[in-house]
N, C-alpha and C positions, 0 to 999 in steps of 0.2 A: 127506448126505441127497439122494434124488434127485427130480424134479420128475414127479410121473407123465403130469401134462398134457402135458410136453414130452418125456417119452419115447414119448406114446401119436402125438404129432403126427409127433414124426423118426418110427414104424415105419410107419406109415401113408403118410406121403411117400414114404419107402425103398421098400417094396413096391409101391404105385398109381403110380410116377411113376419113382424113380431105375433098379429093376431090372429093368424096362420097356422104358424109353427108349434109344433109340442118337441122343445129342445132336451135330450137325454141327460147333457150335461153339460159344463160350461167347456171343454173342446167340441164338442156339437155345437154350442152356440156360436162358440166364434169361429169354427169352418162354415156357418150360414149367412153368420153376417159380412165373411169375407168374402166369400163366392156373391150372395146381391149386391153388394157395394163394386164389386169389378163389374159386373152384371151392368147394372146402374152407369157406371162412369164410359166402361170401352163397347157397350152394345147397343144404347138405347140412342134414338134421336132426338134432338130438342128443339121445338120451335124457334126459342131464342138464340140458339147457332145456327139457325136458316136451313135447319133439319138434320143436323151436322151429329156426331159421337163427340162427348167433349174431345176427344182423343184425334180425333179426325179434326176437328177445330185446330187441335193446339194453340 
């Protein structure tokens, strides 16, 4: 069975971020993957919170 939340997160990562990016080195990689994932979680809205930041949801 597969998880859709977690398939909708990896395609959205993959496209906005990994097939993007030309990363310098793996601290480059992971201050990019840090900054879109806060990105992602505290700035964006989601239909399924009724437009809500998960953060603003709580």
């Amino acid at each position: 069975m597969h998880n859709g939340f977690v398939e909708s997160f990896n395609g959205r990562k993959r496209d906005e971020l990994l097939d993007e990016t030309m990363f310098r080195n793996l601290a480059h990689t992971r201050a990019g993957i840090t900054a879109w994932a806060a990105d992602y979680n505290t700035e964006r809205p989601y239909s399924a919170l009724d437009y809500l930041t998960p953060v603003a949801a709580g």
